[in-house]
BALOBA-1460 file (C-alpha; in Angstrom, 3 decimals):
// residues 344
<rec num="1" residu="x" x="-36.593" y="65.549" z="9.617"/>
<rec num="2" residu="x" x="-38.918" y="67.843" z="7.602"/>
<rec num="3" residu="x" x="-41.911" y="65.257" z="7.555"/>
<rec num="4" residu="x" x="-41.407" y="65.515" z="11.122"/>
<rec num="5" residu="x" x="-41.832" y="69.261" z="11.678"/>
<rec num="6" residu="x" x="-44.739" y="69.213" z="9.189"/>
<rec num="7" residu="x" x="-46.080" y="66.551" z="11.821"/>
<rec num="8" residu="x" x="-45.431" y="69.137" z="14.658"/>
<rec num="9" residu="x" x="-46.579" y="72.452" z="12.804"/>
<rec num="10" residu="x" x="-49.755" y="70.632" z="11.635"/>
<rec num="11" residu="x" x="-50.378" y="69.062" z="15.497"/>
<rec num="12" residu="x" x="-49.834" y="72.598" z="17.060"/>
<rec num="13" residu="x" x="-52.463" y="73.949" z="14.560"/>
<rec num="14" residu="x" x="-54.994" y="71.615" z="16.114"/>
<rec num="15" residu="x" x="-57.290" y="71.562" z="12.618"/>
<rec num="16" residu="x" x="-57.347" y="67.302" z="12.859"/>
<rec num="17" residu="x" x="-57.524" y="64.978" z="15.340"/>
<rec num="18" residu="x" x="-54.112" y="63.015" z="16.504"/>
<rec num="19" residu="x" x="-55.456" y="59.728" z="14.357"/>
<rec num="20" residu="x" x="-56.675" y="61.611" z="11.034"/>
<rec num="21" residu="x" x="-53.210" y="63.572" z="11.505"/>
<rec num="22" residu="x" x="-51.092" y="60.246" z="11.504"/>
<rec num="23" residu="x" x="-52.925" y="58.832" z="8.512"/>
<rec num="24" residu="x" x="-52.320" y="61.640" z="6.845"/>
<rec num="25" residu="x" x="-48.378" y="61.628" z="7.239"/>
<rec num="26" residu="x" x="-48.590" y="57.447" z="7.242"/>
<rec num="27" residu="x" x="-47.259" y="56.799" z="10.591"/>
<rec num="28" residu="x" x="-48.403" y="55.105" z="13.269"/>
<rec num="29" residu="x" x="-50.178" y="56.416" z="16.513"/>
<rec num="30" residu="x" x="-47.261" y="55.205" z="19.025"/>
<rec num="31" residu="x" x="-44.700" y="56.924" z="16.491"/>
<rec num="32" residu="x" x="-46.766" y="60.277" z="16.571"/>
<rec num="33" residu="x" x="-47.095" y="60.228" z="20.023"/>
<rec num="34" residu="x" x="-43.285" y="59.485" z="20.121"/>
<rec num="35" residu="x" x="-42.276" y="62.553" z="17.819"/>
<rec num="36" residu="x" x="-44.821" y="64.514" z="19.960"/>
<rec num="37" residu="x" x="-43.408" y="63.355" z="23.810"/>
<rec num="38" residu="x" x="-39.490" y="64.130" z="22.391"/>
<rec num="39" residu="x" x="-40.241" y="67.478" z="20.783"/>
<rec num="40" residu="x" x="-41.792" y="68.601" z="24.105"/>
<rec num="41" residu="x" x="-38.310" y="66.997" z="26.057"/>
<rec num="42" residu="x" x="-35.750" y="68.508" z="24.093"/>
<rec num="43" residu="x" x="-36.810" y="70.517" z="21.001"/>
<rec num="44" residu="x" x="-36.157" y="70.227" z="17.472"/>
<rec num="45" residu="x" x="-33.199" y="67.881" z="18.561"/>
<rec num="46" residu="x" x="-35.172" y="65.216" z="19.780"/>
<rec num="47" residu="x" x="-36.627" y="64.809" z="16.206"/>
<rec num="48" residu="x" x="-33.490" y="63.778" z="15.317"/>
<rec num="49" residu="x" x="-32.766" y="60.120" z="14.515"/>
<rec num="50" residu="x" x="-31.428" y="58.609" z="18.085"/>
<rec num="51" residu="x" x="-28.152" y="55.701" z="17.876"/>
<rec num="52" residu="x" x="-29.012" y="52.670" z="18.120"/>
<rec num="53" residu="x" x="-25.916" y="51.562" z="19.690"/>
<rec num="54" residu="x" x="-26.895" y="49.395" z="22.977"/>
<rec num="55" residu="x" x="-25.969" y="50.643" z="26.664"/>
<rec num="56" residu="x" x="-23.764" y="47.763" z="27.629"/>
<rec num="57" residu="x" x="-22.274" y="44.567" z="26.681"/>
<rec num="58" residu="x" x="-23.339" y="41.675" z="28.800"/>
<rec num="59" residu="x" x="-20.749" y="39.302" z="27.323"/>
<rec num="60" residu="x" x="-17.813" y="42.336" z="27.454"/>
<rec num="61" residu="x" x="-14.515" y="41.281" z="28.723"/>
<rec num="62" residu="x" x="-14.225" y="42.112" z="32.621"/>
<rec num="63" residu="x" x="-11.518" y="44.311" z="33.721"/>
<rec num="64" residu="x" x="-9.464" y="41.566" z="35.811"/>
<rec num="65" residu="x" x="-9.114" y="39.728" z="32.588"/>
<rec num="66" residu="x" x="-8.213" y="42.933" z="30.366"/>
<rec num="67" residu="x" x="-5.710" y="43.433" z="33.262"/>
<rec num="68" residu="x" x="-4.112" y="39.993" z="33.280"/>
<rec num="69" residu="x" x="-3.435" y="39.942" z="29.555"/>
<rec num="70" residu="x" x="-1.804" y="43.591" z="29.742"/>
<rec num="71" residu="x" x="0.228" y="42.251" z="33.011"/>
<rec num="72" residu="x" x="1.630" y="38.989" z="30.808"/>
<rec num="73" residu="x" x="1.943" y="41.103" z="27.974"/>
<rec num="74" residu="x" x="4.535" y="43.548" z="29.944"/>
<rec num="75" residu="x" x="6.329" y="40.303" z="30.811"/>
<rec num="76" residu="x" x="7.231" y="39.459" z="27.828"/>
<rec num="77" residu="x" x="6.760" y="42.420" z="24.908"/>
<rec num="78" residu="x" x="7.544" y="39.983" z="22.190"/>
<rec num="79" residu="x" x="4.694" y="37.473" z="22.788"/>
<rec num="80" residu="x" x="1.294" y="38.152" z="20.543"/>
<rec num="81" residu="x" x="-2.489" y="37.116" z="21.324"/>
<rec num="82" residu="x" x="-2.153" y="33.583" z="20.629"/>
<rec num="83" residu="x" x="0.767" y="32.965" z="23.047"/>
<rec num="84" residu="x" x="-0.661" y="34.761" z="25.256"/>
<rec num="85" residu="x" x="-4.055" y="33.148" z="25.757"/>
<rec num="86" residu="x" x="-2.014" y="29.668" z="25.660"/>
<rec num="87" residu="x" x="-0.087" y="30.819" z="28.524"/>
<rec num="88" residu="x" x="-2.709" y="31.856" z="30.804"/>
<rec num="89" residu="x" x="-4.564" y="28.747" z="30.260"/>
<rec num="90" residu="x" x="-1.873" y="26.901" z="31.274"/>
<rec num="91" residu="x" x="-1.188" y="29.403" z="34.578"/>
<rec num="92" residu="x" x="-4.988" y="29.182" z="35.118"/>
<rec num="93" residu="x" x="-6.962" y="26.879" z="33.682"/>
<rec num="94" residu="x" x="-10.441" y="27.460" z="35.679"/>
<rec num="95" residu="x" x="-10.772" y="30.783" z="33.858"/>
<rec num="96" residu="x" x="-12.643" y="30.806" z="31.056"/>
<rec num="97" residu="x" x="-10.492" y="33.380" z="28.444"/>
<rec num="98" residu="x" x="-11.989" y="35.313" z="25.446"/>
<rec num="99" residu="x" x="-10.651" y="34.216" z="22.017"/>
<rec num="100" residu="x" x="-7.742" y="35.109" z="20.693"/>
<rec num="101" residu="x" x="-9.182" y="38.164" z="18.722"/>
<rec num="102" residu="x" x="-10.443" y="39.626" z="21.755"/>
<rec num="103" residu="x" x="-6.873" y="39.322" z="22.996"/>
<rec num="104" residu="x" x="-5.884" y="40.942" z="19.963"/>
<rec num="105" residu="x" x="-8.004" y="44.067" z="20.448"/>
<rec num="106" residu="x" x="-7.198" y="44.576" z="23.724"/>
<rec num="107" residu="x" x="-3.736" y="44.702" z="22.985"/>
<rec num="108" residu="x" x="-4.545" y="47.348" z="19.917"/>
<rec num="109" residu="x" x="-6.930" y="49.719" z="22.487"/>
<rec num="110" residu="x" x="-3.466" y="49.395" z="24.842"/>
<rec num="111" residu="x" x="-1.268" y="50.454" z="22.209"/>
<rec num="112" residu="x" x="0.973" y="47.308" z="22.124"/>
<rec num="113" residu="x" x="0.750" y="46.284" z="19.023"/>
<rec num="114" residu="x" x="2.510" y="47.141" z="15.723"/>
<rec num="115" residu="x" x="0.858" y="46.593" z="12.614"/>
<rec num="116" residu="x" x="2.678" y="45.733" z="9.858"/>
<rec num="117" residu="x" x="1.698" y="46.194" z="6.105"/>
<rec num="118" residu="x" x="1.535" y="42.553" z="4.533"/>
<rec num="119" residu="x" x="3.876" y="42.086" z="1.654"/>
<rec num="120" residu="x" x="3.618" y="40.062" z="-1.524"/>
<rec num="121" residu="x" x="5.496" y="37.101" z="-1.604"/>
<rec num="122" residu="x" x="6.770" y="34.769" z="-4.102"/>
<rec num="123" residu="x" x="6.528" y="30.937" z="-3.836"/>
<rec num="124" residu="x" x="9.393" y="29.618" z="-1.617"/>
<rec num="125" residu="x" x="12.627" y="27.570" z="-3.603"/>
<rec num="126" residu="x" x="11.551" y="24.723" z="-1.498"/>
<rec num="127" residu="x" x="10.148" y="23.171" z="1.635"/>
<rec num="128" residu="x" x="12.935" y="21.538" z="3.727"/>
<rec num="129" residu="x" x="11.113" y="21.165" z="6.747"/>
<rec num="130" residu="x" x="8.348" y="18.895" z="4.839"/>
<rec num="131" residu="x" x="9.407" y="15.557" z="5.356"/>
<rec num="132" residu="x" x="10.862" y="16.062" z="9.183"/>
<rec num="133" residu="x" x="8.387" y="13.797" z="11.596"/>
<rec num="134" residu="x" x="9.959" y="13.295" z="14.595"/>
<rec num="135" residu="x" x="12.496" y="14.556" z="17.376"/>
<rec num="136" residu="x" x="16.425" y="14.147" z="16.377"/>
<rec num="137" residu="x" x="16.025" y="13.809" z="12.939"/>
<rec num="138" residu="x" x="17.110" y="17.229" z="12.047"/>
<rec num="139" residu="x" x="19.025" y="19.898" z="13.828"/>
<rec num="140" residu="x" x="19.489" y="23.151" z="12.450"/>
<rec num="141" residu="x" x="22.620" y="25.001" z="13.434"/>
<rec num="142" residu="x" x="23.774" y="28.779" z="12.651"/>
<rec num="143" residu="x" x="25.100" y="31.893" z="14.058"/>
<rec num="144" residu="x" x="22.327" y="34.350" z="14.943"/>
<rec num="145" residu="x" x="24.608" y="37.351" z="13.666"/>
<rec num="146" residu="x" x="27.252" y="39.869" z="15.629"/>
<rec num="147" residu="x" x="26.407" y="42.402" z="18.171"/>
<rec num="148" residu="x" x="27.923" y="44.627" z="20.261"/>
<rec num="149" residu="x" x="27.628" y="44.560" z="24.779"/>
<rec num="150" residu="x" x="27.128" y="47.540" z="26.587"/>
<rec num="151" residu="x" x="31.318" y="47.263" z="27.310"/>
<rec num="152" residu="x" x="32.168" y="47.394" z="23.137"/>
<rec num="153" residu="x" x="32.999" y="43.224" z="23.343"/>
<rec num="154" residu="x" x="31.701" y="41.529" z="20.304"/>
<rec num="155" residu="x" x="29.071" y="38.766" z="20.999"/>
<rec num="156" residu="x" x="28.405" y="35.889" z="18.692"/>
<rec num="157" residu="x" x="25.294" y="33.773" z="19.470"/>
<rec num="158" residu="x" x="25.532" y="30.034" z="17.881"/>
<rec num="159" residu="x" x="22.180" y="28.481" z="18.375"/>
<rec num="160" residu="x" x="21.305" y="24.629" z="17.674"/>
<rec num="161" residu="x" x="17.728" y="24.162" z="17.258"/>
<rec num="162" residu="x" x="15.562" y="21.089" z="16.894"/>
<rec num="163" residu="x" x="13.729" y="21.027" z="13.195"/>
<rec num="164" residu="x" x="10.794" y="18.865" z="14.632"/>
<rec num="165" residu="x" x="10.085" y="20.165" z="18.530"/>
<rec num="166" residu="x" x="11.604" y="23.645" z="17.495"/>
<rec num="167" residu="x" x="13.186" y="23.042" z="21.078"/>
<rec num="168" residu="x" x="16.540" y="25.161" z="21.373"/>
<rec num="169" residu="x" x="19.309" y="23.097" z="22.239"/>
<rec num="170" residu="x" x="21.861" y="25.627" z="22.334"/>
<rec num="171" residu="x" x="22.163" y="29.315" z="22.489"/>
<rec num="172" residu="x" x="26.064" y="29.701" z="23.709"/>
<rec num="173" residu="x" x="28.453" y="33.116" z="23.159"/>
<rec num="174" residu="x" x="31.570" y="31.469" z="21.364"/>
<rec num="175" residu="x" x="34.596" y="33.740" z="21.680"/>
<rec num="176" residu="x" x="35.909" y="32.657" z="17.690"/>
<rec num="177" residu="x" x="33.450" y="31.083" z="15.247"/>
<rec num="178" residu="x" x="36.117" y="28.831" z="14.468"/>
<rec num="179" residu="x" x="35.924" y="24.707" z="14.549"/>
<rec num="180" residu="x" x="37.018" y="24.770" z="18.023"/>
<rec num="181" residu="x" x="34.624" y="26.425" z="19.408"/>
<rec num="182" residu="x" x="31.535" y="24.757" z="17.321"/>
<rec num="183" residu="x" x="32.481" y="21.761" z="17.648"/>
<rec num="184" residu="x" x="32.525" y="21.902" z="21.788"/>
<rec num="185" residu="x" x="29.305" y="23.056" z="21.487"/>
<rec num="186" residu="x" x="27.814" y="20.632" z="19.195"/>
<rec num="187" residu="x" x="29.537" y="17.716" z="21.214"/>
<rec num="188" residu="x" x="28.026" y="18.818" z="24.468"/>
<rec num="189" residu="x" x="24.589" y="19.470" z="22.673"/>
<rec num="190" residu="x" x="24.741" y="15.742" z="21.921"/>
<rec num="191" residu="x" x="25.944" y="14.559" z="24.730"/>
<rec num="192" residu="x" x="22.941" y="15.654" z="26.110"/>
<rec num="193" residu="x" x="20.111" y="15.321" z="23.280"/>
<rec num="194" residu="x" x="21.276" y="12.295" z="21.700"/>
<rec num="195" residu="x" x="22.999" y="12.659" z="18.262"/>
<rec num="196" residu="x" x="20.833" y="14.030" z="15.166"/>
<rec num="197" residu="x" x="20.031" y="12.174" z="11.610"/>
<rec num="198" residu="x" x="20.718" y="14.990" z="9.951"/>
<rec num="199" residu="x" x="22.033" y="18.732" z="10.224"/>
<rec num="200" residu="x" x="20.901" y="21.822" z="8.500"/>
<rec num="201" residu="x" x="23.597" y="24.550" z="8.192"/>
<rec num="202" residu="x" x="24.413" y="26.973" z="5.627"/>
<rec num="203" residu="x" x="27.884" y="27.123" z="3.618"/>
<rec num="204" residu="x" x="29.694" y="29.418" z="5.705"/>
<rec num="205" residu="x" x="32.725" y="28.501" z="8.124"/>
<rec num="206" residu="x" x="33.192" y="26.082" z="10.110"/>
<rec num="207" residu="x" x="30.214" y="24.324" z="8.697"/>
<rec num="208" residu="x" x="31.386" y="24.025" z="4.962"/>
<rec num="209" residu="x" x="34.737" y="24.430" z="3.362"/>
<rec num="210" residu="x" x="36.319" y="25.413" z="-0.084"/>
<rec num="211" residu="x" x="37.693" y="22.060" z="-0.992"/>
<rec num="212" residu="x" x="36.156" y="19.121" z="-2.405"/>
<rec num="213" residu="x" x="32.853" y="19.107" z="-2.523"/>
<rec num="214" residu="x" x="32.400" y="21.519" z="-0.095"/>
<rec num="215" residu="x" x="33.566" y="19.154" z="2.910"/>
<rec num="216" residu="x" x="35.071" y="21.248" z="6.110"/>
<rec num="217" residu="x" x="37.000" y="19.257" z="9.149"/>
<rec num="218" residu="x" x="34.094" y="19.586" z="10.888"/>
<rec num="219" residu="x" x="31.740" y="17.871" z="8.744"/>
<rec num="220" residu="x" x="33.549" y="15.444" z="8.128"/>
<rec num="221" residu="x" x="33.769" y="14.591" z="11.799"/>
<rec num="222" residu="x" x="29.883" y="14.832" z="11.562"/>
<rec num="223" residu="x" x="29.846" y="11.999" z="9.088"/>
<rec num="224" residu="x" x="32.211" y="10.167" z="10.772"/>
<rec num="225" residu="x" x="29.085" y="9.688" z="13.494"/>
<rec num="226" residu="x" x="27.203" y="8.931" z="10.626"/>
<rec num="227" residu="x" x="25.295" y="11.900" z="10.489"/>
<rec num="228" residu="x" x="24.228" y="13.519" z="7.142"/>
<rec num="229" residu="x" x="25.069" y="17.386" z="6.642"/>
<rec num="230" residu="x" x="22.469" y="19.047" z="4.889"/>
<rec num="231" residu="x" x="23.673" y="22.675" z="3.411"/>
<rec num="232" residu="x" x="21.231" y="24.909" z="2.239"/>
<rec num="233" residu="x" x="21.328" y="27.280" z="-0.947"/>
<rec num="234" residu="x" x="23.631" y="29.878" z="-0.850"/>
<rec num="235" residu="x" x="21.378" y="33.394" z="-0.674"/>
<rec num="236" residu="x" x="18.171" y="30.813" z="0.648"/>
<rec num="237" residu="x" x="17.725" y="31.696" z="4.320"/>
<rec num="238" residu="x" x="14.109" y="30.847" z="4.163"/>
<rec num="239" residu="x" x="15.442" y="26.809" z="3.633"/>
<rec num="240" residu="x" x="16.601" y="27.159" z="7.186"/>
<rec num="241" residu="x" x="13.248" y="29.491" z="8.001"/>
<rec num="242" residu="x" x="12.383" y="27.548" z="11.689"/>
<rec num="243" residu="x" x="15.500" y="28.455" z="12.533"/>
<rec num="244" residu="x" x="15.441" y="31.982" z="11.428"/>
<rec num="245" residu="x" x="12.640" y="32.994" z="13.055"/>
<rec num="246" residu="x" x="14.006" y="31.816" z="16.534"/>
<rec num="247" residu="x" x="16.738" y="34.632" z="15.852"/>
<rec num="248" residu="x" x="14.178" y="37.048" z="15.436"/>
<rec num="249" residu="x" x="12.858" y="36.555" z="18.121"/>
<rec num="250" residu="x" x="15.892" y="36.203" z="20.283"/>
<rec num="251" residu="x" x="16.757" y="39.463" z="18.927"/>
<rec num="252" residu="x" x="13.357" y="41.019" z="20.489"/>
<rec num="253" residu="x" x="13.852" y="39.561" z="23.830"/>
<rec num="254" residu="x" x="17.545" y="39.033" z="24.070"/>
<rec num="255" residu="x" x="19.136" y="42.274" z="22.322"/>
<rec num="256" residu="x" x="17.108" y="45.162" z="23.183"/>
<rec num="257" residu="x" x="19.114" y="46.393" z="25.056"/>
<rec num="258" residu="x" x="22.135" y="44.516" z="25.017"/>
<rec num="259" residu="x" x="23.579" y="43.465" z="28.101"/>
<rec num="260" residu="x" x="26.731" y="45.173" z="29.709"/>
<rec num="261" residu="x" x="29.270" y="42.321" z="29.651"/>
<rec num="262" residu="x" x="29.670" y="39.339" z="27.899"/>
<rec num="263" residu="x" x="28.400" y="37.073" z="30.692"/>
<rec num="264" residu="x" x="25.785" y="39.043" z="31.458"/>
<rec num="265" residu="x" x="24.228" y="38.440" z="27.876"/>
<rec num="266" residu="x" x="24.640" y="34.774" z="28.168"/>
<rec num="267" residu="x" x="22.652" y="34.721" z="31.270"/>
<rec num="268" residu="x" x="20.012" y="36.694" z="29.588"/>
<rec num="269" residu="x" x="20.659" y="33.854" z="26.917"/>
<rec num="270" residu="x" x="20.048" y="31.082" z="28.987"/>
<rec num="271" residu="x" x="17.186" y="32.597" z="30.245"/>
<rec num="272" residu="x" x="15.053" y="33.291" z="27.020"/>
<rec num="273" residu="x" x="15.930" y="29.887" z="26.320"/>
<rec num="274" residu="x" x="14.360" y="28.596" z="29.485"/>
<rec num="275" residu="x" x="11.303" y="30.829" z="28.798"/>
<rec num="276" residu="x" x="11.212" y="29.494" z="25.335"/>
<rec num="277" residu="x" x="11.518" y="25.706" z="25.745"/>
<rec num="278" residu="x" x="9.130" y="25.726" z="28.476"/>
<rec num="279" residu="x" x="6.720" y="28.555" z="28.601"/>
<rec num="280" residu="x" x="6.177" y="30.179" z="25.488"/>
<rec num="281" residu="x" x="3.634" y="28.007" z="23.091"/>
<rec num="282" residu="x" x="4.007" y="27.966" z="19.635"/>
<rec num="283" residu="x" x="1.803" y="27.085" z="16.772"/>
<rec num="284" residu="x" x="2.022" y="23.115" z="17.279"/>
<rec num="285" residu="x" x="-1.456" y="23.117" z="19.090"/>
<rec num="286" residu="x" x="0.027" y="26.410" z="20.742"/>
<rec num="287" residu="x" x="2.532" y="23.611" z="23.219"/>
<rec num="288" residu="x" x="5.553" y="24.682" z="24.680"/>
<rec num="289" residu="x" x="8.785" y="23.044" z="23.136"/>
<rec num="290" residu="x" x="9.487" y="20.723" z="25.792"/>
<rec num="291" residu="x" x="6.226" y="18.941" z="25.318"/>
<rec num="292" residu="x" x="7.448" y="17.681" z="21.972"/>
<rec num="293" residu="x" x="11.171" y="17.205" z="22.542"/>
<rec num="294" residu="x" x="11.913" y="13.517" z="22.994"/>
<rec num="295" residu="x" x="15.818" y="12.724" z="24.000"/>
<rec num="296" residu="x" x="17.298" y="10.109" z="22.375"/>
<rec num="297" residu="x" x="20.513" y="8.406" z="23.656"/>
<rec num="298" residu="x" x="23.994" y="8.831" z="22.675"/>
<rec num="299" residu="x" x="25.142" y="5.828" z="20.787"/>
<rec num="300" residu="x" x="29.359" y="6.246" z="20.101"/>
<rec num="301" residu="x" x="30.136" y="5.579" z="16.754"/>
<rec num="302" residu="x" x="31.460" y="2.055" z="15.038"/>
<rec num="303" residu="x" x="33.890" y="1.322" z="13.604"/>
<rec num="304" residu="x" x="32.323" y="0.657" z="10.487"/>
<rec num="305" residu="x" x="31.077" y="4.457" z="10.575"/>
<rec num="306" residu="x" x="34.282" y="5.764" z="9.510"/>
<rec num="307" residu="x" x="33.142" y="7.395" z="6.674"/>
<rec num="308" residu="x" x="30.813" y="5.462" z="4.973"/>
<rec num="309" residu="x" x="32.665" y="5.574" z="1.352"/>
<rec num="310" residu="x" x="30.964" y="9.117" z="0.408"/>
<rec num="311" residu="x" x="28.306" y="7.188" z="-1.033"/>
<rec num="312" residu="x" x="25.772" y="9.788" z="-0.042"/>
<rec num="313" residu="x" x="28.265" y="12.756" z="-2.134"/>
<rec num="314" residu="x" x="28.885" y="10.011" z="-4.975"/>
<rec num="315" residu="x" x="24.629" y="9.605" z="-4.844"/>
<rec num="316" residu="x" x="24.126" y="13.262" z="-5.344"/>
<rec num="317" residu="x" x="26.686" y="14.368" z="-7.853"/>
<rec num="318" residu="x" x="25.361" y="11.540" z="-10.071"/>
<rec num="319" residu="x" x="22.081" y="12.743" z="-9.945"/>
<rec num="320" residu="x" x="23.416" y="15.889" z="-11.470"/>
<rec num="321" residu="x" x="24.973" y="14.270" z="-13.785"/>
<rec num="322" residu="x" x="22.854" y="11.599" z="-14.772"/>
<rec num="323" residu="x" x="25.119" y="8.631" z="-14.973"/>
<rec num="324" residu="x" x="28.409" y="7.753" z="-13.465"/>
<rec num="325" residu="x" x="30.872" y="8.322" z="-15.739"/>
<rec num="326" residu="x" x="34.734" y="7.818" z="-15.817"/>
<rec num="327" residu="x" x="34.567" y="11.769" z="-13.978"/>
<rec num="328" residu="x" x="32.825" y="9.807" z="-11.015"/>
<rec num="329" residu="x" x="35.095" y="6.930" z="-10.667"/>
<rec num="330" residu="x" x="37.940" y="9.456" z="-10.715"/>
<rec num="331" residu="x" x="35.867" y="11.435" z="-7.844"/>
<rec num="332" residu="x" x="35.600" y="8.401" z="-5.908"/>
<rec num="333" residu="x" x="39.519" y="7.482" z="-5.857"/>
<rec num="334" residu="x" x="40.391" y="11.044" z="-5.017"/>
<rec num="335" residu="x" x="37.411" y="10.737" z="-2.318"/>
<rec num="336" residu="x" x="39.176" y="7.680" z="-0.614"/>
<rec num="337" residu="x" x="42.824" y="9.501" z="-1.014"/>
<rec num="338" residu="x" x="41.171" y="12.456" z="0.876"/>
<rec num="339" residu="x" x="39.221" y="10.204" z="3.201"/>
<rec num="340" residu="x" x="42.091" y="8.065" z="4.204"/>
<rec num="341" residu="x" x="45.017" y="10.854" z="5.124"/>
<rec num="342" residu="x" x="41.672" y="12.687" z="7.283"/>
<rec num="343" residu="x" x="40.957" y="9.493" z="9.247"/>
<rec num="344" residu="x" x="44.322" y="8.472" z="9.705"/>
């Protein structure tokens, strides 16, 4: 700025011609002429450095665009930029979207989004979910947690998802979280789905017990179809985590508010879990569930299914263990006592 007023104070003084002048200060003709042209415009100001910043953006997002994401995003509050653009290339194809980032930033100029402060986190226990390759092999069952209607009624969501597809199967108000209820559920679930390898739960009621090895009337009925109950740790949500972060996000959409009556909220159930099978994408090539859900039939169990012997208990308590000793061959009588009088 002060080589620049020299520039001016000298020019004024006329005592050099234009060229000698911008030798002297080491600039070029154009950029004296410049200085010269801009100090006559607007002052001292215009010897100020001007932004570089450019006029326009020829590759900015248009405002129908900007408006469609906003629109989508008021549809459904819970969905972020990666949903989103999934969505509306499935709704309309022939438009060519920006990338999810863009999405991203529009929804932060908006004032939709909430950033959250990453955490450090230690190394999981385990990964349960690692070997799961397929439909059916795995269902993951648990109560999302009590809330209250709009009318004071309690409301206790039991949701049966599908490890594999993350399709949910179930999302049904049960009046009593008792082995009634679950088990209606579950054998309607299958009668529809097919019937799972496996099941994921965690130790509470009706899914475990307090008795031998943990067994509960209702998983033993489970093994009885020759399906495998898997328990997870007890204080090791994140063993189950597929499954927990449906709930969190049938909290968002479901729960916020609450609905007046109990009916009410199941229809508001049933209807996230439309939305959620079949429109919302998720991170499996961003795909909604029912892309990846495959139905296999319901075969009734044999005979020979009864109860298999508890080999699969006997397998796992002598890997504790390390051998089977005269304790184990003990277990296994009492097993068959237990067994027996539950079948019969």
């Amino acid at each position: 700025m002060d080589q620049r007023l020299q520039f001016l104070s000298s020019y004024q003084k006329e005592e050099m011609s234009l060229s000698d002048l911008c030798r002297e200060f080491g600039v070029s003709r154009p950029t004296g002429y410049r200085w010269i042209n801009r100090y006559k415009e607007v002052g001292p100001e215009g010897l100020l450095d001007l932004s570089r910043k450019p006029h326009g953006c020829s590759h900015a997002t248009s405002e129908v665009v900007e408006n469609a994401i906003l629109a989508l995003r008021n549809k459904h509050p819970s969905w972020g930029a990666r949903k989103l653009k999934a969505r509306l290339e499935t709704l309309q194809p022939k438009v060519i979207w920006p990338a999810a980032s863009t999405f991203g930033n529009i929804l932060s100029r908006a004032g939709l989004t909430n950033p959250k402060q990453k955490k450090r986190r230690t190394t999981l226990y385990s990964e349960p979910f690692s070997t799961v390759t397929a439909a059916n092999q795995l269902w993951c069952m648990d109560f999302k947690g009590y809330f209250s209607t709009g009318d004071g009624a309690r409301c206790d969501p039991f949701t049966i998802t599908d490890a594999y597809s993350r399709y949910l199967i179930r999302c049904q108000t049960v009046l009593r979280m008792d082995l009634s209820q679950v088990a209606a559920v579950c054998e309607a679930a299958m009668n529809e789905y097919g019937m799972p390898a496996r099941i994921r739960t965690d130790n509470g009621a009706p899914f475990a017990g307090n008795g031998l090895l943990g067994l509960s009337k209702l998983s033993i009925s489970w093994t009885k179809l020759g399906i495998v109950h898997e328990r997870i740790q007890p204080g090791r949500p994140q063993q189950n985590g597929r499954h927990e972060r449906m709930h969190r996000t049938l909290k968002e959409d479901t729960t916020k508010p609450p609905a007046l009556t109990l009916r009410l909220q199941q229809k508001k159930f049933d209807r996230f879990r439309q939305i959620f099978n079949h429109e919302r994408p998720h991170h499996r090539g961003e795909r909604p569930h029912r892309t990846v859900l495959i139905s296999y039939p319901l075969e009734p169990p044999a005979a020979c299914l009864a109860f298999r012997s508890s080999s699969a208990y006997l397998t796992q308590f002598a890997s504790v263990v390390g051998s089977i000793s005269p304790f184990t061959r003990f277990l296994k009588l009492v097993m068959r006592i237990k067994l027996s009088h539950s079948l019969g």
